[in-house]
C-alpha positions as CSV (number, residue, x, y, z in Angstrom):
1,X,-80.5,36.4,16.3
2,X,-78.8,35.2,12.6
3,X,-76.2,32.8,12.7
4,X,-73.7,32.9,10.2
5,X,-71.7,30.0,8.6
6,X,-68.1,30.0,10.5
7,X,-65.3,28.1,8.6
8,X,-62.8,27.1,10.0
9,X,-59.2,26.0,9.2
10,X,-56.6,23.5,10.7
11,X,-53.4,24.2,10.2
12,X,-51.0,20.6,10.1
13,X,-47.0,21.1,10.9
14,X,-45.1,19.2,7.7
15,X,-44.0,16.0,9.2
16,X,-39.9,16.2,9.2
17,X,-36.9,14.4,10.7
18,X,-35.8,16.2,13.9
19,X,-32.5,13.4,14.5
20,X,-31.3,10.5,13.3
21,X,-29.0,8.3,15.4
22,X,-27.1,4.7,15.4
23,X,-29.1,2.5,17.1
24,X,-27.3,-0.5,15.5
25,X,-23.4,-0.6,14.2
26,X,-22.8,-2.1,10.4
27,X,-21.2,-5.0,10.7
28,X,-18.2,-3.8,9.2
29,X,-16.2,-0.9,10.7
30,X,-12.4,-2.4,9.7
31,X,-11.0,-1.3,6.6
32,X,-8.5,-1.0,4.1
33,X,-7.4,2.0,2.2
34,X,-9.3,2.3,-1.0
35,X,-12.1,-0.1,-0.2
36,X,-15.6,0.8,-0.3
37,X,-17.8,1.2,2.9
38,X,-20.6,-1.3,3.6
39,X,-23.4,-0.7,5.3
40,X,-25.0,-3.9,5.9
41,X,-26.4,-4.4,9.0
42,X,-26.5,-0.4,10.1
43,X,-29.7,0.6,11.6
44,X,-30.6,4.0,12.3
45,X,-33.1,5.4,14.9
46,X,-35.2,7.8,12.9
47,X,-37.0,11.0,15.3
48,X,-39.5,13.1,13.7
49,X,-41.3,16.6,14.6
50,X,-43.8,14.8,16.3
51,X,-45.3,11.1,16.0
52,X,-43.1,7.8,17.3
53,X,-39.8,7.3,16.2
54,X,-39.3,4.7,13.7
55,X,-36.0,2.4,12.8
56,X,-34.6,2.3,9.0
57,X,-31.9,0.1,7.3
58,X,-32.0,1.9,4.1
59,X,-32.5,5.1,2.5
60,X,-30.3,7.3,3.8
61,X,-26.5,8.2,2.2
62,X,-22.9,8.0,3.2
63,X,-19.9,10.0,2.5
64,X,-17.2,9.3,2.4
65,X,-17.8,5.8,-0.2
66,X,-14.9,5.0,-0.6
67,X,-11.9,5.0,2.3
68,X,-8.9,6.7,2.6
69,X,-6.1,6.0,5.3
70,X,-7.2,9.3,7.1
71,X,-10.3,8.6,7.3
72,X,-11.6,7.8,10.8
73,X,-15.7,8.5,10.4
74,X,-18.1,8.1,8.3
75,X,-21.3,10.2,7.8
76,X,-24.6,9.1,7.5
77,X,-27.3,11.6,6.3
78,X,-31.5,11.0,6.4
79,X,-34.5,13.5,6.3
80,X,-32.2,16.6,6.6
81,X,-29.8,15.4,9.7
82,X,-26.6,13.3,10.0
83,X,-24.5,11.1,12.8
84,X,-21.9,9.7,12.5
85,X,-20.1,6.0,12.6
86,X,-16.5,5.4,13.2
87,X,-14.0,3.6,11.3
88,X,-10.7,1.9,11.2
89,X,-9.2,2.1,8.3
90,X,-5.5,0.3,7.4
91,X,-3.1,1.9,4.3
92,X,-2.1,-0.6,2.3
93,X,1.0,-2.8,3.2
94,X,3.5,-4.5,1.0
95,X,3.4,-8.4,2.1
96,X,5.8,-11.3,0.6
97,X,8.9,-9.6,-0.5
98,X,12.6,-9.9,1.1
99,X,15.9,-9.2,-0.1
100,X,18.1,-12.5,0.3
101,X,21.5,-13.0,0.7
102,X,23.6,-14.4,-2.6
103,X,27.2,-15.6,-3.6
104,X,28.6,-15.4,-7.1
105,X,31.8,-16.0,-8.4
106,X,33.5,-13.5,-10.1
107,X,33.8,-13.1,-13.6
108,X,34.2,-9.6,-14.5
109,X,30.4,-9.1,-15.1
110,X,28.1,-6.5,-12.9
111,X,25.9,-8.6,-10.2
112,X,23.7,-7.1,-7.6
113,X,20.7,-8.7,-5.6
114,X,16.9,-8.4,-6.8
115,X,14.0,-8.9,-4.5
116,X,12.0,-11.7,-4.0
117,X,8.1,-12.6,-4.3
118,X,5.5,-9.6,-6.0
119,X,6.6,-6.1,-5.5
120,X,2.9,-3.8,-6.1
121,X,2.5,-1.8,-8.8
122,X,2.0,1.4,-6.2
123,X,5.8,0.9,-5.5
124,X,9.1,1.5,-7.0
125,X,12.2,-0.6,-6.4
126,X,15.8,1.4,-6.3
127,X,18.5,-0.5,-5.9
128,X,22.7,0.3,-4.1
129,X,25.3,0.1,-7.6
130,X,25.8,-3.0,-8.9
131,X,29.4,-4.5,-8.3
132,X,32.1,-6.2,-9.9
133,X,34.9,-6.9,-7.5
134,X,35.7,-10.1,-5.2
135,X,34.8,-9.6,-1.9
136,X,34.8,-12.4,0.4
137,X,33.3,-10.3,3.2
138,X,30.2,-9.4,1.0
139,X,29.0,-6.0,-0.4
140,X,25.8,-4.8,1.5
141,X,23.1,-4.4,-1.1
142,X,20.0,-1.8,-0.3
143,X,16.7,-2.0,-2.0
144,X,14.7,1.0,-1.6
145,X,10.8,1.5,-1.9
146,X,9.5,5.3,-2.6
147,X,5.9,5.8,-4.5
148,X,6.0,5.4,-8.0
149,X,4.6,7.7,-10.5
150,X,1.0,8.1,-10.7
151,X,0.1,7.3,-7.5
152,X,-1.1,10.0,-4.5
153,X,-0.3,9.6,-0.9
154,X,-1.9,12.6,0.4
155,X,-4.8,10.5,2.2
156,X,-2.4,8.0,3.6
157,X,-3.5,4.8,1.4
158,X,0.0,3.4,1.2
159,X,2.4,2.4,3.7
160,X,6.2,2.9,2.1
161,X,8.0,0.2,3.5
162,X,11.6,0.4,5.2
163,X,14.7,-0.6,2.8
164,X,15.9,-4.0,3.3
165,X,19.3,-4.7,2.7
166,X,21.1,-8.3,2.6
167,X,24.9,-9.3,1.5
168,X,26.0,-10.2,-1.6
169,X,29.7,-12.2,-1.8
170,X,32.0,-12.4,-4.8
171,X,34.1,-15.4,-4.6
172,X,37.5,-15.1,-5.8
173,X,37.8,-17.1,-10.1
174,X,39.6,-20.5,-8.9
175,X,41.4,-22.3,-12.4
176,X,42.2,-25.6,-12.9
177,X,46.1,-25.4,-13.5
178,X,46.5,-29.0,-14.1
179,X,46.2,-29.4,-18.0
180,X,48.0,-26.5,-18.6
181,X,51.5,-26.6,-20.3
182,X,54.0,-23.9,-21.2
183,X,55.6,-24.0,-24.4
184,X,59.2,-23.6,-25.0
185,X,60.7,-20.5,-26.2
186,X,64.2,-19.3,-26.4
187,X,65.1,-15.6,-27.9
188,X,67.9,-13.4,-28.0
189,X,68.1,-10.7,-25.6
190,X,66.8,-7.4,-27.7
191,X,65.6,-5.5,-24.8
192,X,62.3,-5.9,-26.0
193,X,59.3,-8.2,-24.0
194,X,58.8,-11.8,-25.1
195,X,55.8,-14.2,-24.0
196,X,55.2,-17.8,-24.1
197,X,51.6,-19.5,-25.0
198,X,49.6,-22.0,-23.2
């Protein structure tokens, strides 16, 4: 009998990622608000359709980039899939700044307490009325910290700190009496207010 030329055609499955997973932690999971995540030393365990499994240490993308105070993962995407790696990240703290105690002797002027060391631009300072009066007890002066304009705290980044209050004491004026001298001064009753100089 005739035999006829058969062709025949293989048909090949496109190679793809099935699943991706950690197989080795970055070396950095500790943050602070704002910074950016690094992903040195993260290794991921790479599965495809068929054929071994490989491990890759780059190539693949993160989101978020950059951190946010409410941010507790981050998710790594390759070929199509994604996994995950956890995070701690910290808002960011005021450090360095206190409120101290001062004494002042009164003089008729306004005084009040400013704090001390480098208050962040993120934060702004309101401060209890100033005051004028002696008190030997003190006057309790308040410094409170709110968010100043311009700056969002949806995502947590900043930690407001608590007011801090300390006690400011106006000492009583003390004069030196001992050069002073009254002069004389006589009048004639008029019903009318006389005074004498010194």
């Amino acid at each position: 009998g005739l035999i006829k030329d058969v062709t025949l055609y293989a048909k090949y499955d496109k190679v793809s990622v099935s699943k991706i997973t950690v197989s080795k932690a970055p070396n950095k999971t500790a943050y602070t608000a704002l910074e950016t995540f690094d992903p040195t030393g993260l290794e991921l365990n790479v599965e495809y359709n068929y054929g071994e499994p490989k491990t890759i240490t780059e190539g693949f993308t993160v989101e978020p980039t950059i951190l946010h105070g409410d941010t507790t993962e981050v998710v790594v995407s390759y070929g199509g899939c994604t996994t995950t790696i956890d995070v701690t990240v910290t808002p960011i703290k005021m450090t360095g700044v206190e409120l101290v105690r001062g004494e002042v002797t009164y003089d008729g002027k306004q005084h009040n307490l400013t704090v001390t060391g480098q208050v962040p631009e993120w934060l702004k300072v309101t401060y209890s009325a100033p005051v004028t009066d002696a008190n030997e007890e003190g006057y309790t002066v308040t410094a409170t910290f709110s968010l100043a304009e311009g700056y969002d705290n949806s995502h947590n980044d900043y930690e407001i700190p608590e007011s801090l209050t300390a006690t400011l004491v106006v000492h009583k004026a003390t004069y030196d009496m001992n050069n002073v001298t009254f002069g004389n001064l006589s009048a004639t009753y008029d019903g009318n207010p006389h005074n004498i100089t010194v």
